[in-house]
VEXMI-684541 format. One record per atom (N, C-alpha, C): residue number from 0; residue in one letter; chain; atom name; x, y, z. Coordinates in Angstrom, 3 decimals. Example, Ala and Ser with C-alpha at 12.3 -4.5 7.8 and 13.67 -1.06 7.14 Angstrom:
<pts>
    nr   rest   kette   atom          x          y          z
     0      A       A      N     13.190     -5.690      7.800
     0      A       A     CA     12.300     -4.500      7.800
     0      A       A      C     13.200     -3.300      7.800
     1      S       A      N     12.850     -2.250      7.080
     1      S       A     CA     13.670     -1.060      7.140
     1      S       A      C     12.900      0.030      7.870
</pts>
This chain:
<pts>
    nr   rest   kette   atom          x          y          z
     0      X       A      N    -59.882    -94.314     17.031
     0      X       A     CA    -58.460    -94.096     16.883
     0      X       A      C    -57.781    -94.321     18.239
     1      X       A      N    -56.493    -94.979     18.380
     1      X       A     CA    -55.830    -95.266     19.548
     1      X       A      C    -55.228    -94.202     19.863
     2      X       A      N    -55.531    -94.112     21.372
     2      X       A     CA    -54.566    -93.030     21.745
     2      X       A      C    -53.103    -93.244     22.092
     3      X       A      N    -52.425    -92.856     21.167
     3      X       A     CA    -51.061    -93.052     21.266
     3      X       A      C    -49.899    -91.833     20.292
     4      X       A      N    -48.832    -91.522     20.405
     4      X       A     CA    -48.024    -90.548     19.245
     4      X       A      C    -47.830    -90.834     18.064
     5      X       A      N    -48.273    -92.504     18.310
     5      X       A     CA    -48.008    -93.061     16.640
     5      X       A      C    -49.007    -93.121     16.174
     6      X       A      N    -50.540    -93.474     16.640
     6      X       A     CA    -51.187    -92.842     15.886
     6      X       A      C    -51.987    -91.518     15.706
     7      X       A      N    -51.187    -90.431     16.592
     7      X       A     CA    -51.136    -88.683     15.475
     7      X       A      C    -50.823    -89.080     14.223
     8      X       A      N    -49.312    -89.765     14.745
     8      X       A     CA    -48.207    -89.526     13.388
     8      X       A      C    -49.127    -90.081     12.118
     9      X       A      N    -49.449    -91.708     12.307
     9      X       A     CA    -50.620    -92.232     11.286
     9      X       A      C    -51.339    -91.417     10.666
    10      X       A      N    -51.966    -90.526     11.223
    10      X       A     CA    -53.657    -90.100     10.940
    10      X       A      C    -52.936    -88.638     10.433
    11      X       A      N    -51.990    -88.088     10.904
    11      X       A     CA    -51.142    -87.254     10.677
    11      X       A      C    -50.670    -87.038      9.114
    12      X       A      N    -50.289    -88.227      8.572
    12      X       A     CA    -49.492    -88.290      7.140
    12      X       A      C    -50.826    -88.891      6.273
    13      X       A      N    -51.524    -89.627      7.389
    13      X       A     CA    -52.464    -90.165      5.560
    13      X       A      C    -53.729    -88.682      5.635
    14      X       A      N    -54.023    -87.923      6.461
    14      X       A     CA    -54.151    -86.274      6.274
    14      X       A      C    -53.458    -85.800      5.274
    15      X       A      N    -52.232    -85.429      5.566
    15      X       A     CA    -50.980    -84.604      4.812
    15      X       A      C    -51.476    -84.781      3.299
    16      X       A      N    -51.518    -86.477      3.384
    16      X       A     CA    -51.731    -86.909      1.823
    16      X       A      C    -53.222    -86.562      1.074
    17      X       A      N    -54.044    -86.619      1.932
    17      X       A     CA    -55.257    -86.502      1.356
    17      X       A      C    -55.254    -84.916      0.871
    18      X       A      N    -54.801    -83.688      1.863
    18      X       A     CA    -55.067    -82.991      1.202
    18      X       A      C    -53.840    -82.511      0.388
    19      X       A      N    -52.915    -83.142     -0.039
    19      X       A     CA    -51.915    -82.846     -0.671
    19      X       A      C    -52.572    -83.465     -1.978
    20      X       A      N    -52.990    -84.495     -2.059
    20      X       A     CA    -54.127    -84.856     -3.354
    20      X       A      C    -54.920    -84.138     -3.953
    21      X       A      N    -55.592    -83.703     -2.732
    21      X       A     CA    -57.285    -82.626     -3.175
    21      X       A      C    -56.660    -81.569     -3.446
    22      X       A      N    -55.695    -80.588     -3.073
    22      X       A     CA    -55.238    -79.106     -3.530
    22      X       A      C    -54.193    -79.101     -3.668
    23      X       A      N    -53.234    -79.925     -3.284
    23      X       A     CA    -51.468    -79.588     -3.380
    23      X       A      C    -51.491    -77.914     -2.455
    24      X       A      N    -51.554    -78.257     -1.548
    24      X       A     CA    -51.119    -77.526     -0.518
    24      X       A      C    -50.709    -78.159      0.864
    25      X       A      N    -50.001    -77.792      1.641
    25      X       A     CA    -49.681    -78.607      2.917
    25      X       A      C    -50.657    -78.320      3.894
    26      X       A      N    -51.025    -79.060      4.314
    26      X       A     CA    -51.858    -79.629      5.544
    26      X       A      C    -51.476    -79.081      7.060
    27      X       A      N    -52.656    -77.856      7.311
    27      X       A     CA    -52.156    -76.785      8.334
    27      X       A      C    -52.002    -77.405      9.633
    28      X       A      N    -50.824    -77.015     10.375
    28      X       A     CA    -50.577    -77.454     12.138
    28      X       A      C    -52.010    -76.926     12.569
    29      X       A      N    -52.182    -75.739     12.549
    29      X       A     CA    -53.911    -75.234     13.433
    29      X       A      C    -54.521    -75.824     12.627
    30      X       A      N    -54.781    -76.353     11.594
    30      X       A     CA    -56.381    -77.792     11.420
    30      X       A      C    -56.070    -78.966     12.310
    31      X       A      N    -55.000    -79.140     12.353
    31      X       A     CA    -54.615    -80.289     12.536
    31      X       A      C    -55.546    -80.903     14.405
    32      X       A      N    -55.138    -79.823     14.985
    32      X       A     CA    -55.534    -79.901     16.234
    32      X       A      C    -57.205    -80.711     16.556
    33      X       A      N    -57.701    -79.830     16.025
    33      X       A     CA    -59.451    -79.721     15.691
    33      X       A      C    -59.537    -80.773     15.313
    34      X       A      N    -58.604    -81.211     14.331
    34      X       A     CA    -59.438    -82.355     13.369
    34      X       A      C    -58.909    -83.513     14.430
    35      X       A      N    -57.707    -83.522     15.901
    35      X       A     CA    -57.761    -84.856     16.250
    35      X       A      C    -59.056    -84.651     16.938
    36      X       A      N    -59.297    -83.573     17.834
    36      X       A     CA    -60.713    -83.354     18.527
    36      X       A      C    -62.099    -84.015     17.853
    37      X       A      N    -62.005    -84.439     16.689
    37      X       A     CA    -63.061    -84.635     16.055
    37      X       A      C    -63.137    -85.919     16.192
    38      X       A      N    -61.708    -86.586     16.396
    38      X       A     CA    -61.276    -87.936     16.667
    38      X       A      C    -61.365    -88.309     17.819
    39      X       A      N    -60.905    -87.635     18.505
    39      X       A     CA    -61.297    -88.167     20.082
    39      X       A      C    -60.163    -88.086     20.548
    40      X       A      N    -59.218    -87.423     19.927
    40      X       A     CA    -57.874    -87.793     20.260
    40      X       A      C    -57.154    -85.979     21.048
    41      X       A      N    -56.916    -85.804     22.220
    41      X       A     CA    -56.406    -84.670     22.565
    41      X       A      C    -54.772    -85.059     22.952
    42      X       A      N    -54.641    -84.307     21.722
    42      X       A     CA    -52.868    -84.490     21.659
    42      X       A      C    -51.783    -83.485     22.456
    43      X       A      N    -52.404    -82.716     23.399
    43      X       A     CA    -51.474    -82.513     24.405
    43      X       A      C    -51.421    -83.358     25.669
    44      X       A      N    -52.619    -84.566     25.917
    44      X       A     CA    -52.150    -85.168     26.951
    44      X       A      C    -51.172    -86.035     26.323
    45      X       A      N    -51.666    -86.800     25.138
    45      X       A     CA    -50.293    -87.601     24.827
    45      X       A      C    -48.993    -86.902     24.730
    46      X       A      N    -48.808    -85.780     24.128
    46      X       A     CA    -47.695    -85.554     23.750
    46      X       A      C    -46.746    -84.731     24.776
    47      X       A      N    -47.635    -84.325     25.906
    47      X       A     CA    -46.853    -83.589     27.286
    47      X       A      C    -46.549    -82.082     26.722
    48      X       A      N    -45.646    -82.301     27.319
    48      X       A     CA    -45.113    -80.509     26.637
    48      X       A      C    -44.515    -80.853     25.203
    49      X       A      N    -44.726    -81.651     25.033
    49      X       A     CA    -44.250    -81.691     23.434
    49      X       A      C    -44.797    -80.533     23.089
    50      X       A      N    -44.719    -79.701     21.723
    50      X       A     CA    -45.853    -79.146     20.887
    50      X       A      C    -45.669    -79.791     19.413
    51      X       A      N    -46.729    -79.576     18.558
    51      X       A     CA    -47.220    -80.324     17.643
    51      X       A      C    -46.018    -79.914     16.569
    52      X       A      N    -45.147    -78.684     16.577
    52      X       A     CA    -43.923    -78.371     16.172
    52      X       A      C    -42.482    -78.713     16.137
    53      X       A      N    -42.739    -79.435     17.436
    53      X       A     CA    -41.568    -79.675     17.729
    53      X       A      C    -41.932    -80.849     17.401
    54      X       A      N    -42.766    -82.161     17.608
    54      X       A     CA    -43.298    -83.424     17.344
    54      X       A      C    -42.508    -84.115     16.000
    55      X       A      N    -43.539    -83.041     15.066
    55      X       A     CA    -43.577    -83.246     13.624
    55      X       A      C    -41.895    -82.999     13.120
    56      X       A      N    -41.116    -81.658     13.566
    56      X       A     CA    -39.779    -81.756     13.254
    56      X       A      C    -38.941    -82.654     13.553
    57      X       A      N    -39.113    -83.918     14.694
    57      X       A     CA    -38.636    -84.615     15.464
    57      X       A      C    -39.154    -86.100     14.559
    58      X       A      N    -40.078    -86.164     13.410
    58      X       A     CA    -40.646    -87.363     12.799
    58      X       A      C    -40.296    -86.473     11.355
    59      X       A      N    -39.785    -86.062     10.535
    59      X       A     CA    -39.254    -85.755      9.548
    59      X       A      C    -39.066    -87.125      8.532
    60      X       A      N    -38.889    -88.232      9.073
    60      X       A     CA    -38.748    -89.241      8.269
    60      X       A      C    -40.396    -89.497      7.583
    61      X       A      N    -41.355    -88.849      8.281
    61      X       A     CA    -42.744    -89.323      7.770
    61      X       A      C    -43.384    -88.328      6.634
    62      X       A      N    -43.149    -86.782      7.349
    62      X       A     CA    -43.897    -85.921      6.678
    62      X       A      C    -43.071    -84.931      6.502
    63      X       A      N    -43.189    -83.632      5.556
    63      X       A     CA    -41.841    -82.710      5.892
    63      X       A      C    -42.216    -81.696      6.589
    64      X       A      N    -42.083    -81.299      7.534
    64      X       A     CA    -42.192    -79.892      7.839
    64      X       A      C    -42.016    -78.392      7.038
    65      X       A      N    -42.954    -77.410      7.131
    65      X       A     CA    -43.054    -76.733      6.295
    65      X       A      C    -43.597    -75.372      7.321
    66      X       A      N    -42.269    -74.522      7.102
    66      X       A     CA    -42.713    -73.362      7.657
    66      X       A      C    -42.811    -71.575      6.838
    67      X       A      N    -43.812    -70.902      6.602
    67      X       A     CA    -43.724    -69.623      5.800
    67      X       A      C    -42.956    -68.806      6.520
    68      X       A      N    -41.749    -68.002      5.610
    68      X       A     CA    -40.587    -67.354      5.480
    68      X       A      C    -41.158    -65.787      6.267
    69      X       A      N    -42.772    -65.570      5.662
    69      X       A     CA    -42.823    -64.090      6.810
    69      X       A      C    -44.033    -64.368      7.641
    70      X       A      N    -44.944    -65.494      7.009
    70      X       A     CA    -46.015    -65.986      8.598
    70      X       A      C    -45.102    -66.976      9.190
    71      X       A      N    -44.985    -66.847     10.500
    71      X       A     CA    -44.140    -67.800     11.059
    71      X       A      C    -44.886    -68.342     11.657
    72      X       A      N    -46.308    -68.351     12.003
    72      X       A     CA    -47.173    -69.061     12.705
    72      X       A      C    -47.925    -69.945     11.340
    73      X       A      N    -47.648    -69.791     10.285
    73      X       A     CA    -48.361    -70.622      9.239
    73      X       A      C    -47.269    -71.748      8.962
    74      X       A      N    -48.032    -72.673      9.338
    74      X       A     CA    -46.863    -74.088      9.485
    74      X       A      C    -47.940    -75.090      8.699
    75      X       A      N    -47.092    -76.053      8.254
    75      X       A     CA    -48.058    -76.816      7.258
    75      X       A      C    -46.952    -78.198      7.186
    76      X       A      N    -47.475    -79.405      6.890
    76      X       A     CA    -46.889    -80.473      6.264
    76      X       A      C    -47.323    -80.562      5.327
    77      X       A      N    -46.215    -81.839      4.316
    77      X       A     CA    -46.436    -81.677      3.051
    77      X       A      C    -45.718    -83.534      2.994
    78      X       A      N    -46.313    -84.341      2.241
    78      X       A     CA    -45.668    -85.929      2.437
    78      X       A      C    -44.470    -85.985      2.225
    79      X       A      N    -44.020    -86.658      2.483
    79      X       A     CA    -42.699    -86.758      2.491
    79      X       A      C    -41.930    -87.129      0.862
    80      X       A      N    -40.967    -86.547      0.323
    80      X       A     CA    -40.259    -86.457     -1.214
    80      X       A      C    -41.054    -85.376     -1.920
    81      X       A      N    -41.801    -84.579     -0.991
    81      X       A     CA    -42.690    -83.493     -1.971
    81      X       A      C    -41.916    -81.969     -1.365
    82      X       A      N    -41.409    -81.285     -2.908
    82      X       A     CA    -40.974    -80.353     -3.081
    82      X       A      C    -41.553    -78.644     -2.594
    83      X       A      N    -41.501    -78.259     -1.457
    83      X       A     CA    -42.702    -77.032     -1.581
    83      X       A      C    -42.372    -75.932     -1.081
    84      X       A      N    -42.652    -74.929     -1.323
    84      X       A     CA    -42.118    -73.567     -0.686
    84      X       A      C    -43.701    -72.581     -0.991
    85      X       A      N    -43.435    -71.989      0.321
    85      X       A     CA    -44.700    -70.814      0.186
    85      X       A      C    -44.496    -70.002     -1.030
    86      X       A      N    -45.513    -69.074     -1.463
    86      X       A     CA    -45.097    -68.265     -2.539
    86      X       A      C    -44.431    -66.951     -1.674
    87      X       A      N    -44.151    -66.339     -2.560
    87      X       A     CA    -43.355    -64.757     -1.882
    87      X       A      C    -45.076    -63.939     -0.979
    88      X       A      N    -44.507    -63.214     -0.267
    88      X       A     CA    -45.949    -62.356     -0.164
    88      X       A      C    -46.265    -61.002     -1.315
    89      X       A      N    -46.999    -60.853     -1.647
    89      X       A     CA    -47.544    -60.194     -2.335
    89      X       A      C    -46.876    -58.869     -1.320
    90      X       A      N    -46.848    -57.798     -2.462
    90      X       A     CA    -46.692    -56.217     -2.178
    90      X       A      C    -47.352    -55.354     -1.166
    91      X       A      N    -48.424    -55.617     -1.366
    91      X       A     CA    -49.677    -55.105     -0.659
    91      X       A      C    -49.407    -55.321      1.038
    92      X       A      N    -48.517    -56.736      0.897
    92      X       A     CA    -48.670    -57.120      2.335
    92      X       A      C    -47.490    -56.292      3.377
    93      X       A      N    -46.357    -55.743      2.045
    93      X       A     CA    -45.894    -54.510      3.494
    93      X       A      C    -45.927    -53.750      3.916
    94      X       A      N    -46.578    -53.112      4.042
    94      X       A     CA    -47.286    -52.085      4.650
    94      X       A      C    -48.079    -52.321      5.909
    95      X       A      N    -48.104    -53.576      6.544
    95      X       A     CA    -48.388    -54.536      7.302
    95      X       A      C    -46.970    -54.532      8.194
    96      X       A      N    -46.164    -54.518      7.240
    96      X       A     CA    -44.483    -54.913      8.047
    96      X       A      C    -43.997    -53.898      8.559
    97      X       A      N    -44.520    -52.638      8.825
    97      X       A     CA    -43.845    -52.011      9.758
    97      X       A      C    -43.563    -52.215     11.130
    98      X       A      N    -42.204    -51.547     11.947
    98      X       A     CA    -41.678    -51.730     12.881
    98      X       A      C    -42.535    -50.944     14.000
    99      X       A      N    -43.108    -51.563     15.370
    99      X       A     CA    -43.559    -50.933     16.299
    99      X       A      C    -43.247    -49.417     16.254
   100      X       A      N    -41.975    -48.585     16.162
   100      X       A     CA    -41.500    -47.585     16.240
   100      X       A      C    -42.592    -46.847     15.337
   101      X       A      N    -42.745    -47.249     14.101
   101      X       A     CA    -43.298    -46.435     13.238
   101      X       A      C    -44.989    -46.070     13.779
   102      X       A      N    -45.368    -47.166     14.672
   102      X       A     CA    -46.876    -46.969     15.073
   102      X       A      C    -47.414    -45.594     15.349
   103      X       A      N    -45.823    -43.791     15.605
   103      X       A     CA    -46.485    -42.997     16.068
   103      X       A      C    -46.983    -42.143     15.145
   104      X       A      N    -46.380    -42.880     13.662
   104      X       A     CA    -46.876    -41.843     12.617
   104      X       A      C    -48.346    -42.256     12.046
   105      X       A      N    -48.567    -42.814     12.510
   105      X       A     CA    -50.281    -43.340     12.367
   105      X       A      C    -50.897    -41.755     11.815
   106      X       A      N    -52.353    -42.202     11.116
   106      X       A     CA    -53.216    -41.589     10.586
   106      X       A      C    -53.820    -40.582     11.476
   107      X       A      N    -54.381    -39.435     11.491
   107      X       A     CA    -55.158    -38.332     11.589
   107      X       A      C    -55.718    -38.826     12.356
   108      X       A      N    -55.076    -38.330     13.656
   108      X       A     CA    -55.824    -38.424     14.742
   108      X       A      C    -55.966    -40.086     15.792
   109      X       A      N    -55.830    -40.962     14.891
   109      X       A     CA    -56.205    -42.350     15.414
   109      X       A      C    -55.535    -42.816     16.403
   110      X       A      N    -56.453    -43.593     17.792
   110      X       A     CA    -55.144    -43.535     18.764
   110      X       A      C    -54.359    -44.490     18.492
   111      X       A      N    -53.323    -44.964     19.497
   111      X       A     CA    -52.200    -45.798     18.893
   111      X       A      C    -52.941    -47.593     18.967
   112      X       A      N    -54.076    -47.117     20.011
   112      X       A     CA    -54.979    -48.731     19.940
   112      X       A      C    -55.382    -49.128     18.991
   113      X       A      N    -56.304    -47.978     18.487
   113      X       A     CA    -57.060    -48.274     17.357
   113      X       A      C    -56.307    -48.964     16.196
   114      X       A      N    -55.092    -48.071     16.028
   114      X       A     CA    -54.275    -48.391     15.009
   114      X       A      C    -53.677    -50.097     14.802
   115      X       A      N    -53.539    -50.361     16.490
   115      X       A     CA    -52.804    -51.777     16.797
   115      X       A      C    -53.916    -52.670     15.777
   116      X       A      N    -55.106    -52.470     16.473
   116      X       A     CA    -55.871    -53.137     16.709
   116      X       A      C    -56.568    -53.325     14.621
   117      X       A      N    -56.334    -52.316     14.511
   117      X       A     CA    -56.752    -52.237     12.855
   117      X       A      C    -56.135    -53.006     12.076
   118      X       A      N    -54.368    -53.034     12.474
   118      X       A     CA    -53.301    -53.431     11.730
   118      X       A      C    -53.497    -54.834     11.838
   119      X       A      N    -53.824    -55.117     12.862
   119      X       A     CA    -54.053    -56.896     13.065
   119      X       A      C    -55.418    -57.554     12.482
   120      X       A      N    -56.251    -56.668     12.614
   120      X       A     CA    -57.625    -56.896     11.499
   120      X       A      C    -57.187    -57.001      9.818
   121      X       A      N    -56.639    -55.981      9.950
   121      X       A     CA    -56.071    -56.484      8.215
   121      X       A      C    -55.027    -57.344      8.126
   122      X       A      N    -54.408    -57.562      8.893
   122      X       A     CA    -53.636    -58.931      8.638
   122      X       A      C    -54.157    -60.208      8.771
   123      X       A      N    -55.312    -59.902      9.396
   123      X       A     CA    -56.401    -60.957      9.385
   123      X       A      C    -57.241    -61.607      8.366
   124      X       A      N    -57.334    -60.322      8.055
   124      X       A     CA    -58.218    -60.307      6.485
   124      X       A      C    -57.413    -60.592      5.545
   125      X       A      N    -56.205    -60.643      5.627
   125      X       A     CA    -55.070    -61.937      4.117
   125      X       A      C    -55.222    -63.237      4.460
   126      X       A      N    -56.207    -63.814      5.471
   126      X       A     CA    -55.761    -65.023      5.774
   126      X       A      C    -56.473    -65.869      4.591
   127      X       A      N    -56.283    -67.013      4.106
   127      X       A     CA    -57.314    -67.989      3.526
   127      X       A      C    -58.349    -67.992      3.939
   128      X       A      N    -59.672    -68.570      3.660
   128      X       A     CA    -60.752    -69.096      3.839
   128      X       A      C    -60.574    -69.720      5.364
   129      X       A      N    -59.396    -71.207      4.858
   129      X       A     CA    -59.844    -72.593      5.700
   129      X       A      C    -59.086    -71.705      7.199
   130      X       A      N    -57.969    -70.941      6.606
   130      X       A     CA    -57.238    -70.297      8.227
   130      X       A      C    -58.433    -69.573      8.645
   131      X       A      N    -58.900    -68.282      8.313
   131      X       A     CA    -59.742    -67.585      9.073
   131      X       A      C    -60.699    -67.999      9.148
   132      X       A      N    -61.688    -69.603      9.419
   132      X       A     CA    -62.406    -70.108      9.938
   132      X       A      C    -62.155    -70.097     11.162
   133      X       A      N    -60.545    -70.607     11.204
   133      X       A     CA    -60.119    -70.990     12.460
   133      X       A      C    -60.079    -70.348     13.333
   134      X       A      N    -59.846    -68.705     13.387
   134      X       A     CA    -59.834    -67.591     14.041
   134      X       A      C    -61.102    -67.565     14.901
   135      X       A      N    -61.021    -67.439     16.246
   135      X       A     CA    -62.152    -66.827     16.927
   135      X       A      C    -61.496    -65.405     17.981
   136      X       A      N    -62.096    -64.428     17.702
   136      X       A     CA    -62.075    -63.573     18.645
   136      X       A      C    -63.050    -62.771     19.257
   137      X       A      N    -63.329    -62.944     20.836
   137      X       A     CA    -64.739    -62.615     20.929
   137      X       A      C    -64.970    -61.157     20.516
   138      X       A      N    -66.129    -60.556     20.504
   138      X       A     CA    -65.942    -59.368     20.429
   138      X       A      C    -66.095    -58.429     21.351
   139      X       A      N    -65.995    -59.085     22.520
   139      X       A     CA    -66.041    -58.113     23.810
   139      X       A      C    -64.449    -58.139     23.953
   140      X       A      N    -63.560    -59.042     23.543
   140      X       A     CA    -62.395    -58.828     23.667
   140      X       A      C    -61.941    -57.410     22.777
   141      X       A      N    -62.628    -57.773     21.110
   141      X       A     CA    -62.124    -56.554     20.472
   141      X       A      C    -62.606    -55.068     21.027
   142      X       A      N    -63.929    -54.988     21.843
   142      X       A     CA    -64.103    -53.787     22.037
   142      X       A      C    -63.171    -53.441     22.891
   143      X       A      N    -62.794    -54.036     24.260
   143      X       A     CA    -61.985    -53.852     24.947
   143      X       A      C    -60.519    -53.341     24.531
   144      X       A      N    -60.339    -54.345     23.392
   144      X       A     CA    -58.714    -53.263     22.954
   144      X       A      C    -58.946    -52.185     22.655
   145      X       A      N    -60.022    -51.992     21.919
   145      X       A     CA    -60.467    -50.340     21.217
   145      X       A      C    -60.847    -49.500     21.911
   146      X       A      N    -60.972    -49.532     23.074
   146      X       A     CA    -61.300    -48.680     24.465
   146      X       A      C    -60.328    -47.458     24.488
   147      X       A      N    -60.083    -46.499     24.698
   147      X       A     CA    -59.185    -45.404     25.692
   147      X       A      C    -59.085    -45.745     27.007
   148      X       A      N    -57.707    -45.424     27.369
   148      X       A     CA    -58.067    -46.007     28.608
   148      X       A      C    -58.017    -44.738     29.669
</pts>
């Protein structure tokens, strides 16, 4: 593959399409990365401070941009003349949405780390399959949040 922005954009939309074929779902910004790596292609030297967000909103004529209404980090394309919207989130998921403030009414006893640190594990655990592949966190990092300090 040539290294160049046009062909992201290329390899970019006939992606979009393939898996808009195989599942009718949009084709995630975090796969996207990996999969040029697989190519040979590292798209922050081409693209500078671009980010792959701003790129893709800026080429709208190719693919559509597609962003979820309460993950704002779940970004996806979808080919271009294709109709799509995330679904609503499920119920379950607010209880998740509380405001920092509320962190002091936490559970019996638990410190306010633990709690951080829990709340983001289960928000972890709604992710898809193909997203929480993507996730790495070491686990000397997680012990470290869970520490007292």
């Amino acid at each position: 593959m040539e290294k160049s922005a046009e062909s992201i954009l290329e390899f970019t939309v006939e992606k979009t399409r393939e898996v808009w074929e195989k599942a009718e779902k949009p084709y995630l910004l975090s796969q996207l990365g990996p999969d040029l790596i697989k190519g040979g292609i590292n798209y922050k030297e081409i693209l500078g401070e671009v980010g792959l967000k701003d790129f893709f909103k800026a080429h709208s004529d190719r693919v559509t941009f597609i962003q979820h209404p309460q993950k704002l980090a779940k970004i996806g394309l979808v080919p271009k003349g294709i109709e799509f919207e995330y679904p609503p989130e499920a119920p379950s998921s607010a209880r998740y949405q509380k405001d920092l403030k509320d962190i002091d009414t936490h559970r019996a006893g638990a410190s306010r780390r633990r709690y951080i640190v829990s709340q983001f594990l289960g928000l972890l655990a709604e992710l898809d399959d193909e997203e929480a592949a993507t996730v790495q966190i070491p686990t000397n990092i997680l012990a470290k949040l869970l520490r007292e300090k």
